[in-house]
C-alpha positions, 0 to 999 in steps of 0.5 A: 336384331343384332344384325339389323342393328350392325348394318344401321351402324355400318351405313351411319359410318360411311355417310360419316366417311363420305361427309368428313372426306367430302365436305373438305374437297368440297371446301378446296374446290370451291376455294379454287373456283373462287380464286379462278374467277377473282383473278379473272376479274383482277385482270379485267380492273387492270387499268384500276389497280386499287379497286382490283385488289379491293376486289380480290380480297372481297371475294376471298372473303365472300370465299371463305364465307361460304365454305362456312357456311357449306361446313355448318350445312354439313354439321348440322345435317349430320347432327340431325341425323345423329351421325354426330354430337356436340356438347348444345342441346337443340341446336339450329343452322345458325349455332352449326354456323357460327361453330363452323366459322370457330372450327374453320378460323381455328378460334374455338371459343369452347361454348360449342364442341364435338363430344363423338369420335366422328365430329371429333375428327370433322373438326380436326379436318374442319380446322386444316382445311380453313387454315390451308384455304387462309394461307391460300388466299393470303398468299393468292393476295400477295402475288395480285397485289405484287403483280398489280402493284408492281407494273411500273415506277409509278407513284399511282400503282402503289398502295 
């Protein structure tokens, strides 16, 4: 029973393991295509130069929205399953959504938090990859808005 009980334990633990370092990557994969696409289609609006950048910052937005949302898909799996735990009795998709938007803003209002070592650690991961993903599109967003904005003296291609 011992054993049975040990080896439960250990595949909980790994598909902990493979959720906390995939949804990450994941979350950084996307961000990347995103960022891909949005330049692509910056370049395409060049002779609209406002409307390029509108667009750029959109579809970072939408971006991060939706790593959101795969992050708060991936809270509430595991919850499910039990593989970790937060201090909300029963809750749904949109509670794991709204708590990963806290979590991936770094906001962390405190009405939902992680009360095991694995949701812990999630949230810690959660946390880094929505900063670094934030800075990244601000970052991404200066540079369209300088390359754009900065094609010629021109009072027009200005903000």
């Amino acid at each position: 029973m011992a054993a049975r009980r040990d080896a439960v334990a250990g595949e909980e633990l790994t598909v902990l393991t493979t959720a906390i370092i995939v949804l990450p990557l994941l979350a950084v994969r996307m961000h990347y295509e995103f960022l891909v696409l949005t330049s692509k289609l910056v370049q395409a609006l060049s002779g609209h130069l406002r409307a390029g950048v509108a667009m750029a910052v959109t579809l970072a937005l939408a971006a991060h929205v939706v790593e959101v949302i795969v992050f708060g898909i991936g809270w509430f799996v595991l919850i499910e399953a039990e593989l970790v735990e937060v201090a909300l009795p029963d809750l749904t998709m949109v509670d794991a959504i709204y708590f990963s938007g806290a979590v991936y803003t770094s906001l962390g209002f405190g009405d939902i938090v992680p009360v095991s070592t694995g949701g812990k650690f999630l949230a810690v991961l959660e946390t880094i990859t929505g900063l670094v993903l934030i800075a990244w599109t601000a970052s991404f967003t200066y540079f369209e808005m300088q390359r754009h904005w900065m094609q010629g003296e021109n009072p027009e291609h200005g903000p």
